[in-house]
MMTF fields as JSON, N, C-alpha, C and O atoms, coordinates in Angstrom:
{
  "mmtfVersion": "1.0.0",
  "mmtfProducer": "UNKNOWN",
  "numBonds": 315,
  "numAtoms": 316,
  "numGroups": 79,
  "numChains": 1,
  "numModels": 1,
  "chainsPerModel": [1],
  "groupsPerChain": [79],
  "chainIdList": ["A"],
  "bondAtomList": [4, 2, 8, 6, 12, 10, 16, 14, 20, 18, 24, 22, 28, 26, 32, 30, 36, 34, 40, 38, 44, 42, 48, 46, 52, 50, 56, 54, 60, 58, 64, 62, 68, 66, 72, 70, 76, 74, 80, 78, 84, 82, 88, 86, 92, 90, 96, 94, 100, 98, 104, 102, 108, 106, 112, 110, 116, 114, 120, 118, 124, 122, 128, 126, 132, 130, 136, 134, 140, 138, 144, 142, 148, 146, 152, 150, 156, 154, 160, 158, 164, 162, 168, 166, 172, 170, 176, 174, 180, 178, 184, 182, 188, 186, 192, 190, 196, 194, 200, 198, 204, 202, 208, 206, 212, 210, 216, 214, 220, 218, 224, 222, 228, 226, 232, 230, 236, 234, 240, 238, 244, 242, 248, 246, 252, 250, 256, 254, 260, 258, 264, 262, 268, 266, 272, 270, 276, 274, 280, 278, 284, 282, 288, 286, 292, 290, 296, 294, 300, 298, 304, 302, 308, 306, 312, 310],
  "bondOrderList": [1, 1, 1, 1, 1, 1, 1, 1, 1, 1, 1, 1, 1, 1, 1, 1, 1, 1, 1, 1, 1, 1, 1, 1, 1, 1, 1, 1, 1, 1, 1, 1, 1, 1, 1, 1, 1, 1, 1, 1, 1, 1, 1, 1, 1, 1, 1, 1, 1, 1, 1, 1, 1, 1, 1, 1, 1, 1, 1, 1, 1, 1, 1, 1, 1, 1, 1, 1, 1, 1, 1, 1, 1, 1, 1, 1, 1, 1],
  "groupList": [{"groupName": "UNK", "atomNameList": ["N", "CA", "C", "O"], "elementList": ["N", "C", "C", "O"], "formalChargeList": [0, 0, 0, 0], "bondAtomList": [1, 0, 2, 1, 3, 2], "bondOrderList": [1, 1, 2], "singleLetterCode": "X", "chemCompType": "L-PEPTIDE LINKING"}],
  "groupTypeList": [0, 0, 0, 0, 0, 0, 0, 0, 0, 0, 0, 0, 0, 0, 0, 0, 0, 0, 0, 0, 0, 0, 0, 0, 0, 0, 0, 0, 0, 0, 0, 0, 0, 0, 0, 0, 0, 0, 0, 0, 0, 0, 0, 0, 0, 0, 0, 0, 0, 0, 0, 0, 0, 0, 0, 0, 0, 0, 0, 0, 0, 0, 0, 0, 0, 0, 0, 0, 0, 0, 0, 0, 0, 0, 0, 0, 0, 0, 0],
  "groupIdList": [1, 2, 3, 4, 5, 6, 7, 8, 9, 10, 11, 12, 13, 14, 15, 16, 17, 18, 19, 20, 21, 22, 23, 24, 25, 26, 27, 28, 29, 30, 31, 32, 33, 34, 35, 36, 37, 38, 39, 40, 41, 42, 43, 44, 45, 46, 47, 48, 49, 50, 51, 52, 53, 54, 55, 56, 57, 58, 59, 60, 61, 62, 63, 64, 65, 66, 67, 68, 69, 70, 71, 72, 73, 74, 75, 76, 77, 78, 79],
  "secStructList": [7, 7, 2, 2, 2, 2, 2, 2, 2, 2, 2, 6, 6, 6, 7, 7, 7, 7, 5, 7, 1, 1, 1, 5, 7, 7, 7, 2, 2, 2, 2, 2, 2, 2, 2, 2, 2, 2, 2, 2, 2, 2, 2, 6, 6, 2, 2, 2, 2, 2, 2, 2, 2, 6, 6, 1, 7, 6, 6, 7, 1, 2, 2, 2, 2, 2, 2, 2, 2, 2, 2, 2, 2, 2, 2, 4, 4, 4, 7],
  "xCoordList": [-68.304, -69.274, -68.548, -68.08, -68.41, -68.258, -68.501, -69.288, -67.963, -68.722, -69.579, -70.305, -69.902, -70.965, -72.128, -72.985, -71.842, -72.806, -73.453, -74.638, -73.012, -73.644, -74.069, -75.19, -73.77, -74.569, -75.72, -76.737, -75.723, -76.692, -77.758, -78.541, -78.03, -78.582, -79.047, -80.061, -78.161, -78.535, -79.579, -80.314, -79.203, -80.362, -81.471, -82.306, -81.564, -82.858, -83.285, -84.225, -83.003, -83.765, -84.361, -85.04, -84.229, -84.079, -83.636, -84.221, -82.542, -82.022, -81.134, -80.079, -81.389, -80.57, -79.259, -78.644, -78.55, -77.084, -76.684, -77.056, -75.803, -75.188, -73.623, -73.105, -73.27, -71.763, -71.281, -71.86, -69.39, -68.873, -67.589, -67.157, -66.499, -65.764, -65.736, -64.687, -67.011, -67.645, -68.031, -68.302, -67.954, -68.289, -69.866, -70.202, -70.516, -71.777, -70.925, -69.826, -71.487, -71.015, -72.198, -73.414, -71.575, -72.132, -72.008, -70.82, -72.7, -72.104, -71.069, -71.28, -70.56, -69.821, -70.733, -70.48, -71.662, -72.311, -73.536, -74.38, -73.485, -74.826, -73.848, -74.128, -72.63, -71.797, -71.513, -71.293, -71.452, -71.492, -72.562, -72.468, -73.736, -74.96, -74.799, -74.621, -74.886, -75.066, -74.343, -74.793, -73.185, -71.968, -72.162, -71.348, -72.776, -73.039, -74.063, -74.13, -75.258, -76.637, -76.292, -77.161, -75.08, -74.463, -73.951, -74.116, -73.35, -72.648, -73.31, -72.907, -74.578, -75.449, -76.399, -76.611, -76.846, -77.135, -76.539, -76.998, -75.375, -74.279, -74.459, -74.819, -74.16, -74.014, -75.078, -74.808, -76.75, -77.679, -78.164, -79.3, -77.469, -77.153, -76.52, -76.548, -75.679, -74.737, -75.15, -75.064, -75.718, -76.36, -77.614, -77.996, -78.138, -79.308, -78.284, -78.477, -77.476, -76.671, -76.314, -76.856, -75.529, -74.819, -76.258, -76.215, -77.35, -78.462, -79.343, -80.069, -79.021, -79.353, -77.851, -78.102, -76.521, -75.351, -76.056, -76.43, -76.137, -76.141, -77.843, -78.181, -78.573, -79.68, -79.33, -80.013, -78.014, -77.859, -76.845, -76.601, -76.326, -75.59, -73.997, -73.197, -73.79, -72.349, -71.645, -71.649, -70.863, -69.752, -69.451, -68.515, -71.373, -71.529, -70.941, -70.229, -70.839, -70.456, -71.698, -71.602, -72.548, -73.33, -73.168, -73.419, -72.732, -72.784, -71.077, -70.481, -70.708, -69.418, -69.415, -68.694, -70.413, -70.211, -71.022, -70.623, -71.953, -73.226, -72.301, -72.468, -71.281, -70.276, -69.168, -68.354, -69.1, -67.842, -68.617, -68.107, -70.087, -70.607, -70.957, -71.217, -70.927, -71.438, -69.672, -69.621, -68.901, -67.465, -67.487, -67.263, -67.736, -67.616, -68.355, -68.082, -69.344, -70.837, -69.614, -68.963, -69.385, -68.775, -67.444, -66.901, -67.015, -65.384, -65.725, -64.974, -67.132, -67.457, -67.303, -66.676, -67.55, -67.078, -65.414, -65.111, -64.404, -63.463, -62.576, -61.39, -63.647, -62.764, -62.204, -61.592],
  "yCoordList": [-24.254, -25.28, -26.377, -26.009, -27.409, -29.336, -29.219, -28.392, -29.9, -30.295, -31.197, -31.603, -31.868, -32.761, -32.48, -33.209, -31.093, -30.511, -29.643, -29.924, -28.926, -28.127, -29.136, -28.77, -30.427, -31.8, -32.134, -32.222, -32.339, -32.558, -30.903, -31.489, -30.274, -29.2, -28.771, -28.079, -29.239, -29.299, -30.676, -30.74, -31.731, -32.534, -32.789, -33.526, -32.123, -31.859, -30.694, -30.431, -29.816, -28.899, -29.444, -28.748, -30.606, -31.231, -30.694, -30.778, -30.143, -29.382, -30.514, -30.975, -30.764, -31.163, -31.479, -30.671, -32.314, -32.597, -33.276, -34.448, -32.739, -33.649, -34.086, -33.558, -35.158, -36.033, -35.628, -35.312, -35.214, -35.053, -35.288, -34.802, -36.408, -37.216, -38.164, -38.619, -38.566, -39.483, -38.732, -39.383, -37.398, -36.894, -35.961, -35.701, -35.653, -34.556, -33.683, -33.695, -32.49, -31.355, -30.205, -30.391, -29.087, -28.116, -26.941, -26.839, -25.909, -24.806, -23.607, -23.274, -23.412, -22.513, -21.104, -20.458, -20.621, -19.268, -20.086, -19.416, -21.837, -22.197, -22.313, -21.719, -23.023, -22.845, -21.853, -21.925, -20.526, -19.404, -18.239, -17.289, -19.075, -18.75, -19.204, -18.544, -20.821, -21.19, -20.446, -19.479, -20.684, -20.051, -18.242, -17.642, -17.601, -16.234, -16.575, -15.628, -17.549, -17.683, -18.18, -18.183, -18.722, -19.501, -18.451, -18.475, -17.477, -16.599, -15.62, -15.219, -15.119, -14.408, -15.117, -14.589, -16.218, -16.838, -16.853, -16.232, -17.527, -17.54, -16.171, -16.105, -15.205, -13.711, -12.874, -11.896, -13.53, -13.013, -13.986, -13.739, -15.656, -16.13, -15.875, -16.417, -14.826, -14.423, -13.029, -12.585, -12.299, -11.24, -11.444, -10.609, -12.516, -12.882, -13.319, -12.525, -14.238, -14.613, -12.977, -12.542, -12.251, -11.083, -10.238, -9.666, -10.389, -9.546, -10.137, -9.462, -11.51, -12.138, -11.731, -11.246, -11.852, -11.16, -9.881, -9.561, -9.374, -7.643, -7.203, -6.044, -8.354, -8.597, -8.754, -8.342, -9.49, -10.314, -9.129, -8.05, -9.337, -8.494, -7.971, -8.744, -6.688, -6.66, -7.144, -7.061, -7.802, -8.502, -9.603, -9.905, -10.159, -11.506, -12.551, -12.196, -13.838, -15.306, -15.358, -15.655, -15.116, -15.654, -14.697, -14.923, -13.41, -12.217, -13.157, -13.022, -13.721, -13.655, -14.902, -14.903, -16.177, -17.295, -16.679, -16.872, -16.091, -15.826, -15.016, -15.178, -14.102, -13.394, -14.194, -13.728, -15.467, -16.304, -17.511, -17.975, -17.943, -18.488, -17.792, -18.353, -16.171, -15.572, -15.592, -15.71, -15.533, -15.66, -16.905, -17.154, -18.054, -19.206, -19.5, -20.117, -18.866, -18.931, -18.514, -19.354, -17.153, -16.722, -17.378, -17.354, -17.979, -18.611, -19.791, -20.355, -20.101, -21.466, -20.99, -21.901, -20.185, -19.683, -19.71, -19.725, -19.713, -19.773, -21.266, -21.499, -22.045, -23.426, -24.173, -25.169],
  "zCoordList": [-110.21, -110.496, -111.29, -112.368, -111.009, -111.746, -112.915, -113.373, -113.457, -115.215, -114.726, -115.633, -113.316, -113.305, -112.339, -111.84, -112.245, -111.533, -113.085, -113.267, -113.887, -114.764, -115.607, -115.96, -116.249, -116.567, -116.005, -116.693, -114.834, -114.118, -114.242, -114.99, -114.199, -114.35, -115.356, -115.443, -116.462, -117.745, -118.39, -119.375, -117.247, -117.652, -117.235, -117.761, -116.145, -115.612, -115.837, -115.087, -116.58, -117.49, -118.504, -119.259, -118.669, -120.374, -121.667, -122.747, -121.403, -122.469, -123.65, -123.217, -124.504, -125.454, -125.45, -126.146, -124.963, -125.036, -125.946, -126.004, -126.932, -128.119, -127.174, -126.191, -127.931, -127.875, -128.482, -129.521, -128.286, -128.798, -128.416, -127.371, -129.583, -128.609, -127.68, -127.226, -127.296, -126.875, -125.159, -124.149, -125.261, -123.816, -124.293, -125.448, -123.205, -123.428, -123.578, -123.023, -124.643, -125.09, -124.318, -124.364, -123.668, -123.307, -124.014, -124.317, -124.47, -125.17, -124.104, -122.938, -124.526, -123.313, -123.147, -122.13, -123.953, -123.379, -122.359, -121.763, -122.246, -121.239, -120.192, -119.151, -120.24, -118.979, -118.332, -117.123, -119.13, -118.453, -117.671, -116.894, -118.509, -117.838, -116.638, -115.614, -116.807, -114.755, -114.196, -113.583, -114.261, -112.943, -113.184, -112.483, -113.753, -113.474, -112.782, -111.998, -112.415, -111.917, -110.864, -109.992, -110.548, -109.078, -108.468, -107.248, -108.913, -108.475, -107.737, -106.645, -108.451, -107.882, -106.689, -105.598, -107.05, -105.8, -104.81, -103.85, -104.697, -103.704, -102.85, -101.674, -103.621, -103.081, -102.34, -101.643, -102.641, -102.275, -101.556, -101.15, -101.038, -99.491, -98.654, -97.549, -99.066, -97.969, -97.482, -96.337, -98.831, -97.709, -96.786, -95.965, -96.995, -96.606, -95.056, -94.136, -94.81, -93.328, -92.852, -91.836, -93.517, -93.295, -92.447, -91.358, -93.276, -92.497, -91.033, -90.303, -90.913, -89.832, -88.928, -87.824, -89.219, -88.381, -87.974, -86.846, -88.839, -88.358, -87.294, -87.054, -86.873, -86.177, -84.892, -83.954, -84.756, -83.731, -82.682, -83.223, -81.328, -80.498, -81.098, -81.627, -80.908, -81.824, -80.969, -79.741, -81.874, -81.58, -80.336, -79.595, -80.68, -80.078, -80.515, -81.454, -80.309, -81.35, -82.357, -83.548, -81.877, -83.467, -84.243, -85.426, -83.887, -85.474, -85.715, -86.784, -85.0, -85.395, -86.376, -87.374, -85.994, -86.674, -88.162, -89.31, -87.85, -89.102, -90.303, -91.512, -89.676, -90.735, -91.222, -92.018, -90.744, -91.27, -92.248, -93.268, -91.644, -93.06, -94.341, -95.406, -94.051, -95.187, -95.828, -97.052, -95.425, -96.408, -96.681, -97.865, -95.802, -96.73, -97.999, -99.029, -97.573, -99.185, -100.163, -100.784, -100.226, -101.296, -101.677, -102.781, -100.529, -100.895, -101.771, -102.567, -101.46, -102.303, -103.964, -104.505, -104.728, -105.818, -106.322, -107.515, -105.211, -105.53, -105.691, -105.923, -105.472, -105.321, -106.147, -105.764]
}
């Protein structure tokens, strides 16, 4: 996750942002909240694709495309 994606998230929560240095200051246990809350999301979109794959014909193209967006979901965490 961006520092201007967890900004943004943080300000439409309306959560309180102090300056510091002349940048918004985040606390690091709220930064670590989101991206544990992204993480789990992420992961419970991909089983959600993974369970539409495993619907579809084995080892048709769509189980095949539906199992390569569920790795991209999660690769999105690694970027």
């Amino acid at each position: 996750m961006t520092e201007e994606q967890i900004l943004d998230i943080v300000k439409n929560a309306g959560y309180p942002l102090t300056v510091y240095e002349g940048k918004p200051y985040v606390p690091p246990m709220l930064e670590i909240l989101l991206e544990t809350a992204a993480v789990a999301e992420r992961e419970a979109c991909a089983k959600i694709v993974e369970l539409n794959a495993d619907a579809c014909r084995s080892d048709g193209f769509a189980q095949m495309i539906l199992y390569s967006n569920a790795a991209a979901i999660r690769a999105r965490g690694e970027e």
